[in-house]
Backbone bond lengths (Angstrom), bond angles and torsions (degrees), N, CA, C in turn:
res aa  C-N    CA-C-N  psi(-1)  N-CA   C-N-CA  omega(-1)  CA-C   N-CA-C  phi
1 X - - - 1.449 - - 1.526 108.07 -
2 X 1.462 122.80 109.26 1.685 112.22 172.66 1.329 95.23 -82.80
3 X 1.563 104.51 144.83 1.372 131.65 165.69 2.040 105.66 -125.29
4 X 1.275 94.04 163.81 1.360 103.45 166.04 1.369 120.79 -147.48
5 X 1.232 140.19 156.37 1.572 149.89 -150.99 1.523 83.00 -105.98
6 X 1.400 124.46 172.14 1.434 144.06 177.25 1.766 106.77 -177.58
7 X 1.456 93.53 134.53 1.750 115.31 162.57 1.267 91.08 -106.58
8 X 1.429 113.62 134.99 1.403 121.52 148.43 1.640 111.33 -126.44
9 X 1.396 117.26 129.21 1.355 117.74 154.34 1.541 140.97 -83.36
10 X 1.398 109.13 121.64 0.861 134.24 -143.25 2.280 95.81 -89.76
11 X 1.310 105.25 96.23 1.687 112.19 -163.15 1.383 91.09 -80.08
12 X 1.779 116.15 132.32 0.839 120.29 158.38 1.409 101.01 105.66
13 X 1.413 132.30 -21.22 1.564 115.19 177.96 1.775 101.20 -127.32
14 X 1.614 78.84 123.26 1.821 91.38 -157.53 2.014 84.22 -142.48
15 X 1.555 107.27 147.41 1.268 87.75 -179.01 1.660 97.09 -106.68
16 X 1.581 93.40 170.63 1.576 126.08 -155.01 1.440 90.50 -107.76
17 X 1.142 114.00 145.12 1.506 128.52 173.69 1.540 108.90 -88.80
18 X 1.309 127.78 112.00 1.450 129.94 -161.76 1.702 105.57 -105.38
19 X 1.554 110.62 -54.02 1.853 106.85 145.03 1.452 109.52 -154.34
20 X 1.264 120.56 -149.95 1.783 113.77 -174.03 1.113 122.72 -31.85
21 X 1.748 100.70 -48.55 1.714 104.51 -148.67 2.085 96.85 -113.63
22 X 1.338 112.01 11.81 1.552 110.28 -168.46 1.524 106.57 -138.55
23 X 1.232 117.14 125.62 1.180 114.94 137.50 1.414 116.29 -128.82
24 X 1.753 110.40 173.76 1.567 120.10 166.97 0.988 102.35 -140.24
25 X 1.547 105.74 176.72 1.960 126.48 169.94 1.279 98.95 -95.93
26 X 1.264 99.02 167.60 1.944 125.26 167.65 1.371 94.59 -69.99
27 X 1.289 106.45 148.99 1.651 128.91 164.13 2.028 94.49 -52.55
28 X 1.245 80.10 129.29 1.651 105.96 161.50 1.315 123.84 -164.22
29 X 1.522 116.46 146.20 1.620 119.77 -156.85 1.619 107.50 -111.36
30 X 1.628 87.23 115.99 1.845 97.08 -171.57 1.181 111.42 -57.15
31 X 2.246 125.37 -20.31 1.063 94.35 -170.96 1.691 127.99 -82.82
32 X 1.639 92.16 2.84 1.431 110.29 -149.62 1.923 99.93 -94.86
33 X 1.597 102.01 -23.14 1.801 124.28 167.31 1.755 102.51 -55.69
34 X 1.794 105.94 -45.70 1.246 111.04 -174.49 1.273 136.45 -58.03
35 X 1.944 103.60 -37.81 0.795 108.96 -175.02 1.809 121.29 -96.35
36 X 1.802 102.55 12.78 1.463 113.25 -175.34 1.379 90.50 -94.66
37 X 1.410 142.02 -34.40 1.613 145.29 -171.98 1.832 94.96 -72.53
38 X 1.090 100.87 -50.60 1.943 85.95 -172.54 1.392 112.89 -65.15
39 X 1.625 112.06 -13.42 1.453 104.84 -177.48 1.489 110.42 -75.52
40 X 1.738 109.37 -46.24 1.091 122.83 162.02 1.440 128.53 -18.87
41 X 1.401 105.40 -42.71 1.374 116.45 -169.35 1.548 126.02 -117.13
42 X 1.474 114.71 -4.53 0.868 141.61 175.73 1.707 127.98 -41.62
43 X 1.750 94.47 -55.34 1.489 93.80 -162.25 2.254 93.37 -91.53
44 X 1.500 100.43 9.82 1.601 91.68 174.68 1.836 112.72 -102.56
45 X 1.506 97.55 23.28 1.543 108.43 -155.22 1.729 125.10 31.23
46 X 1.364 89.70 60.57 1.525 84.59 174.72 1.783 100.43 -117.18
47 X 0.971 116.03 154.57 1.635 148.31 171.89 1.711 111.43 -93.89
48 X 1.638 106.31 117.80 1.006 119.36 165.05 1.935 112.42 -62.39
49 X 1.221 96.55 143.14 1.810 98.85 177.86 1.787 96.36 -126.86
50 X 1.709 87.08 71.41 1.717 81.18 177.24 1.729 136.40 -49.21
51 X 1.332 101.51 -26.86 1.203 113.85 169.19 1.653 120.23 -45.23
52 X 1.575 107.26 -43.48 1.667 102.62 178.88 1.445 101.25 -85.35
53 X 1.677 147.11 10.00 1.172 117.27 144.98 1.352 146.97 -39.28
54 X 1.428 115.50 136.15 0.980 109.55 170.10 1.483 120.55 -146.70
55 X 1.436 124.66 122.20 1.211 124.99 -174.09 1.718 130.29 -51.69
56 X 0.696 134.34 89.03 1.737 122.47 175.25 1.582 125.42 -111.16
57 X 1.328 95.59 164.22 1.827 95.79 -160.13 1.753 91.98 -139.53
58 X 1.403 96.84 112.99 1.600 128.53 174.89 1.230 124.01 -120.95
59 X 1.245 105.30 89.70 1.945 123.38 173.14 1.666 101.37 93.75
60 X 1.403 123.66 34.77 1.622 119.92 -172.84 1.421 97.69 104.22
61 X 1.773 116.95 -69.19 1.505 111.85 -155.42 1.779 121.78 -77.88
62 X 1.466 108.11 134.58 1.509 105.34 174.31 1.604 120.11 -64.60
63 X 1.293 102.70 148.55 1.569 111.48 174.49 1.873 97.30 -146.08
64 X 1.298 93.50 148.10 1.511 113.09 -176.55 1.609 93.68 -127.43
65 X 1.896 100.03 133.46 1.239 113.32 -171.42 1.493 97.47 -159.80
66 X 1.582 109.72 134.52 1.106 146.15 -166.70 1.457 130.49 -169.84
67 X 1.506 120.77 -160.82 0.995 135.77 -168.49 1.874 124.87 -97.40
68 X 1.059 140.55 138.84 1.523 138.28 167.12 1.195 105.27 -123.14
69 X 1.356 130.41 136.46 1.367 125.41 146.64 1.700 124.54 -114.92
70 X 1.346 103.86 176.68 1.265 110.51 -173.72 1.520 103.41 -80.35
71 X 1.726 120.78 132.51 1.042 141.46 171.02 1.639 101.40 -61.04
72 X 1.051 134.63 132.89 1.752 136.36 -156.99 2.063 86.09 -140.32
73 X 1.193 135.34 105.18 0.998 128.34 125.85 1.929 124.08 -8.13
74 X 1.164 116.89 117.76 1.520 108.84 179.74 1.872 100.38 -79.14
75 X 1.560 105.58 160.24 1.471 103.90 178.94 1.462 101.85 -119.34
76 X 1.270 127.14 150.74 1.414 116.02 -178.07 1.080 102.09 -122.37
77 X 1.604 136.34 154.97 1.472 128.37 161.28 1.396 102.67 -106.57
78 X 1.317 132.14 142.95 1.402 117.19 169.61 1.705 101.78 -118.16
79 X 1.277 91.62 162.58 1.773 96.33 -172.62 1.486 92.60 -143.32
80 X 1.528 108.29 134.18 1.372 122.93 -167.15 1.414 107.29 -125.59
81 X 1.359 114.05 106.11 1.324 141.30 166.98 1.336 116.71 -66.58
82 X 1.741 121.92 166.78 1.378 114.15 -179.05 1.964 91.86 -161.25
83 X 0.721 131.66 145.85 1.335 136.07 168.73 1.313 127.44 -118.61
Protein backbone atom coordinates (compact mmCIF):
# COMPACT_ATOMS: atom_id res chain seq x y z
CA UNK A 1 0.00 0.00 0.00
CA UNK A 2 1.93 3.50 -0.81
CA UNK A 3 1.07 6.07 1.60
CA UNK A 4 2.52 9.50 2.06
CA UNK A 5 2.94 11.96 5.17
CA UNK A 6 1.71 15.72 4.49
CA UNK A 7 2.05 19.27 6.37
CA UNK A 8 -0.49 21.44 5.32
CA UNK A 9 -0.82 25.07 6.41
CA UNK A 10 -3.65 26.02 7.56
CA UNK A 11 -3.98 30.26 6.07
CA UNK A 12 -5.61 32.35 8.21
CA UNK A 13 -5.69 30.51 11.64
CA UNK A 14 -2.80 31.84 13.59
CA UNK A 15 -3.28 32.52 17.32
CA UNK A 16 -3.98 36.05 18.75
CA UNK A 17 -2.49 37.16 21.88
CA UNK A 18 -5.55 37.71 24.27
CA UNK A 19 -3.11 38.76 27.51
CA UNK A 20 0.28 37.46 29.08
CA UNK A 21 -0.55 34.05 29.73
CA UNK A 22 -3.47 33.36 26.66
CA UNK A 23 -3.85 33.27 23.37
CA UNK A 24 -6.47 31.78 20.67
CA UNK A 25 -7.41 31.43 16.90
CA UNK A 26 -10.48 32.74 15.01
CA UNK A 27 -13.34 30.35 14.72
CA UNK A 28 -12.71 27.92 11.88
CA UNK A 29 -14.65 24.79 10.72
CA UNK A 30 -12.65 21.48 10.71
CA UNK A 31 -15.23 20.10 8.57
CA UNK A 32 -14.79 22.57 5.90
CA UNK A 33 -10.34 22.19 6.47
CA UNK A 34 -11.45 18.50 5.65
CA UNK A 35 -12.97 18.85 2.86
CA UNK A 36 -10.07 21.34 1.19
CA UNK A 37 -7.28 18.30 2.02
CA UNK A 38 -9.41 15.58 0.13
CA UNK A 39 -9.59 17.88 -2.75
CA UNK A 40 -5.98 18.28 -2.49
CA UNK A 41 -5.55 14.78 -2.83
CA UNK A 42 -8.11 13.66 -4.78
CA UNK A 43 -7.19 13.72 -8.39
CA UNK A 44 -3.71 11.54 -7.17
CA UNK A 45 -6.21 8.92 -5.69
CA UNK A 46 -5.03 9.13 -2.44
CA UNK A 47 -7.27 8.66 0.82
CA UNK A 48 -7.13 10.76 3.77
CA UNK A 49 -6.31 8.51 7.08
CA UNK A 50 -7.86 11.02 9.36
CA UNK A 51 -7.12 9.11 12.23
CA UNK A 52 -3.18 9.88 11.96
CA UNK A 53 -3.99 13.63 12.14
CA UNK A 54 -2.55 15.66 14.09
CA UNK A 55 -2.86 19.28 14.82
CA UNK A 56 0.35 21.41 15.46
CA UNK A 57 1.15 25.02 16.03
CA UNK A 58 4.61 26.46 14.72
CA UNK A 59 5.46 30.18 15.26
CA UNK A 60 1.47 31.09 16.16
CA UNK A 61 0.23 29.40 12.80
CA UNK A 62 -1.74 25.97 12.67
CA UNK A 63 -0.72 23.15 10.42
CA UNK A 64 -2.41 19.73 10.17
CA UNK A 65 -0.17 16.76 9.38
CA UNK A 66 -0.77 13.26 8.71
CA UNK A 67 -1.20 10.42 6.64
CA UNK A 68 -2.61 9.64 2.71
CA UNK A 69 -2.77 6.49 1.17
CA UNK A 70 -3.04 5.02 -2.08
CA UNK A 71 -6.65 4.30 -3.21
CA UNK A 72 -6.05 0.30 -4.25
CA UNK A 73 -8.96 -0.97 -6.42
CA UNK A 74 -10.27 -4.29 -4.51
CA UNK A 75 -9.53 -7.65 -6.60
CA UNK A 76 -11.98 -10.40 -6.39
CA UNK A 77 -11.47 -14.05 -7.31
CA UNK A 78 -14.65 -15.77 -8.00
CA UNK A 79 -14.98 -19.53 -7.90
CA UNK A 80 -17.88 -21.18 -9.59
CA UNK A 81 -19.43 -24.15 -8.17
CA UNK A 82 -22.08 -26.50 -9.65
CA UNK A 83 -23.95 -29.28 -7.82
Amino acid sequence: MESKIFSYKVDGVALEPVNDQLSISPVFDRKELLTKLKDLFKDDDYKLDERSFDYKIKDGQLYIEGAVTKHVEAKSIGFMSGK
